[in-house]
C-alpha positions in Angstrom: 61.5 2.1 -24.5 63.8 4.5 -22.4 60.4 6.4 -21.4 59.3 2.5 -20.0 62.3 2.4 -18.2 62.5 5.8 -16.8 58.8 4.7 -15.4 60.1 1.7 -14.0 62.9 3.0 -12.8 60.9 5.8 -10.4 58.5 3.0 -9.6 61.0 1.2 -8.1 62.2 4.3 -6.3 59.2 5.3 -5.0 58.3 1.5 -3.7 61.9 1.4 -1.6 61.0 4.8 0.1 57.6 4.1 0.7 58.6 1.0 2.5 61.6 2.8 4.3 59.0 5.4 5.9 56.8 2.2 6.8 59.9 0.7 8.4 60.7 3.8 10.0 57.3 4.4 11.2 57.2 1.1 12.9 60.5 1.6 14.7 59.1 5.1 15.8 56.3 3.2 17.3 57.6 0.6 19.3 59.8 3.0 20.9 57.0 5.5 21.5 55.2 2.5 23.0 57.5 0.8 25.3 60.8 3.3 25.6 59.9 6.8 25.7 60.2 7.0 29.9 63.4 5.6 29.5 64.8 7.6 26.2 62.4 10.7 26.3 59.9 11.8 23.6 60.4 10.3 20.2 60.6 13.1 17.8 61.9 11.7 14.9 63.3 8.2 13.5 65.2 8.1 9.9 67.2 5.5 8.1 71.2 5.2 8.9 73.6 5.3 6.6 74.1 1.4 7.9 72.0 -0.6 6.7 69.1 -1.9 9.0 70.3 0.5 11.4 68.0 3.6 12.4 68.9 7.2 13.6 66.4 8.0 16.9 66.1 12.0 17.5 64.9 12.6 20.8 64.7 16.5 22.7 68.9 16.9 21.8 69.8 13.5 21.5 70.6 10.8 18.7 70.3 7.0 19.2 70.5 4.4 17.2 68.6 1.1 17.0 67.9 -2.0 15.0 64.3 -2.5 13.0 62.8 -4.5 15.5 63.8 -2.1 18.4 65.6 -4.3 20.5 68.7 -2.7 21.0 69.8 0.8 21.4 73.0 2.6 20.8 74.0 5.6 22.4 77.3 6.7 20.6 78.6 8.4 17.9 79.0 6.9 13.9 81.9 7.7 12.2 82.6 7.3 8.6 86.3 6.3 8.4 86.5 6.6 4.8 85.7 10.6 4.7 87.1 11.0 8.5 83.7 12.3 9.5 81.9 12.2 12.8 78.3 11.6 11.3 76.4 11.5 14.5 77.8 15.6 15.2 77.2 16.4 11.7 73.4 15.3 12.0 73.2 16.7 15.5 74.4 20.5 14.0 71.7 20.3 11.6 69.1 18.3 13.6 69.5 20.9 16.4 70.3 24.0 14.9 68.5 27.4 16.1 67.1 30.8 14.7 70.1 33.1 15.2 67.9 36.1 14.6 65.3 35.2 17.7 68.4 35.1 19.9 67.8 38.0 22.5 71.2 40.0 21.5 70.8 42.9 24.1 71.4 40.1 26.5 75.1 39.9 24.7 78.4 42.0 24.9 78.8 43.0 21.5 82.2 43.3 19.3 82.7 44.3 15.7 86.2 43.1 13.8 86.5 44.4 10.3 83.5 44.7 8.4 81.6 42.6 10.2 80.2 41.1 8.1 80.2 37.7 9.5 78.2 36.6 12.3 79.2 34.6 16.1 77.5 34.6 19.2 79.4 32.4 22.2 78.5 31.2 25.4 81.7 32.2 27.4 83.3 32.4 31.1 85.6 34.2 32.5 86.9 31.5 35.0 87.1 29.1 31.8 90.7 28.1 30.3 89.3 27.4 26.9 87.8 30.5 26.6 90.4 32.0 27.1 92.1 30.5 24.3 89.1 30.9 22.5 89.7 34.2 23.0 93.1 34.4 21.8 92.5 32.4 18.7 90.0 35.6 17.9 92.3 38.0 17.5 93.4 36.7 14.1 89.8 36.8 12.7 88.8 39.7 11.1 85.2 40.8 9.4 82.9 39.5 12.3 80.3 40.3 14.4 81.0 39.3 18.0 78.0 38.5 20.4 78.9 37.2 23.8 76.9 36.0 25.9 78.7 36.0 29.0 77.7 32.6 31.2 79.1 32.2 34.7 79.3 28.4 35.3 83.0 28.5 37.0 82.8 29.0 40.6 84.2 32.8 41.5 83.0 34.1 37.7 79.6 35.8 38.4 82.2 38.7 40.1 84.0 38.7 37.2 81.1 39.1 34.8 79.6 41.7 36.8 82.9 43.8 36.4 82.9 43.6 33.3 79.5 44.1 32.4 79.5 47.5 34.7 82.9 48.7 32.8 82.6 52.0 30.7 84.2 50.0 28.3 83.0 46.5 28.1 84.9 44.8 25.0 88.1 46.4 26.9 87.2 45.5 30.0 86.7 41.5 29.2 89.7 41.6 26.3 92.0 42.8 29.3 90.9 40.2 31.7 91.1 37.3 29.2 94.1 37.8 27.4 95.9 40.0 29.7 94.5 38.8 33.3 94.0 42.2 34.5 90.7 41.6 36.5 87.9 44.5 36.2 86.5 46.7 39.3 84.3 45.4 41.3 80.9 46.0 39.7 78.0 47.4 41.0 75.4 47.9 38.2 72.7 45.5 37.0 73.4 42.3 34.6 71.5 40.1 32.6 73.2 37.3 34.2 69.9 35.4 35.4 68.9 36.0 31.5 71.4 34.7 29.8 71.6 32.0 32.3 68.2 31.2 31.7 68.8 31.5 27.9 71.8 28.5 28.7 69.7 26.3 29.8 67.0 26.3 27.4 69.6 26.0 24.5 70.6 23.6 26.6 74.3 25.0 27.0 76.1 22.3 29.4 79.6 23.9 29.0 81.6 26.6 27.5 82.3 27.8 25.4 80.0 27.2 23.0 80.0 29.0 19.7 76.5 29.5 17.9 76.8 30.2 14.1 74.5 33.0 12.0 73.0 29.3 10.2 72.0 28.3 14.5 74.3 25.5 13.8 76.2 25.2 17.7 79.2 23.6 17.9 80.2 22.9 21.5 83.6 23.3 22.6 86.8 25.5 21.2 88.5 25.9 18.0 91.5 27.0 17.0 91.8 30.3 14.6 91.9 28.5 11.0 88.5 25.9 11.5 86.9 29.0 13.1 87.5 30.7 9.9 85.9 28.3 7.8 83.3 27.3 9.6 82.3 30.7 9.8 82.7 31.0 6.3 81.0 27.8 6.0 78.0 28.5 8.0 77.0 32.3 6.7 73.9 32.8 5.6 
């Protein structure tokens, strides 16, 4: 009897999923067929946690829409409940990246503690949260620091290029951004048009913008004790 019902039960299951991919698969299609000039490529469409509502991954965006594809929602979905900001949580996952295939030697490196844990950032000099960023680093410890400097301010290509051509570069950029001591003019090479290149492609609109060793980004600042978790959190 409970072997009958076990059956059942995972008959049933399998039934609701196979028609939720069928669902999903027709919502992916009319949007593929009629939308996708005015959305972008359709990469991906999954069931909601609403009910009759569908999450729509496009290149680095989330929609949502109804079954029939009629109407499209471009916002984020927040589940009151658990305070949660669902649409950024499925973004950081959907959108995540290979840490190791990120082209370090393009990156100022710094080493607190062990170093055992692992940040890269998109950061500029001319930027005020990074510079708070900056200051709510000195109370982390054990990390790996990989900074990709990214001159989007006008005025901080200069700035970057002093401190990139500094015999001392972690001093050079610590003194500028927590102490506003501006670096010598430089006049070496930088990877500048690299890691400005490398921006765009990750699609880096702003800094900072703080890439985990797990590639999950999160854009924007944070203070010293979420930085801690989350990079407790998101260690490999």
């Amino acid at each position: 009897m409970l072997r009958s019902l076990l059956l059942l039960l995972l008959s049933v299951s399998f039934a609701h999923a196979a028609e939720t991919d069928k669902a999903s698969a027709a919502v992916k299609e009319t949007l593929q067929k009629n939308y996708e000039q005015l959305i972008g490529p359709v990469e991906q469409v999954n069931k909601s946690p609403i009910p009759g509502l569908y999450e729509v991954v496009t290149g680095d965006h989330i929609f949502y829409t109804d079954k029939s594809a009629q109407y499209l929602i471009d916002g984020s979905m927040f589940d009151l409940k658990a305070r949660k900001n669902i649409t950024s949580a499925r973004a950081q996952q959907l959108f995540a990246i290979d840490f190791n295939q990120l082209p370090l030697d393009l990156a100022m490196k710094k080493v607190k503690g062990n170093g055992s844990r692992k940040l890269a950032y998109f950061t500029d000099p001319n930027c005020s949260y990074c510079k708070k960023l900056e200051h709510e680093l000195k109370n982390i410890d054990d990390v790996t620091l990989y900074l990709f400097l990214y001159p989007i301010f006008d005025g901080s290509a200069e700035k970057v290029r002093g401190v990139w051509c500094s015999a001392d570069k972690a001093k050079a950029w610590d003194e500028l951004m927590l102490n506003g001591v501006q670096p010598a003019a430089g006049k070496c090479d930088v990877p500048t048009a690299k890691v400005m290149e490398l921006g765009r492609k990750l699609k880096v609109n702003g800094t900072p913008a703080l890439i985990f060793e797990n590639g999950v980004i999160n854009p924007g600042y944070m203070p010293a004790a979420a930085l801690n978790k989350a990079l407790d959190d998101n260690s490999k």
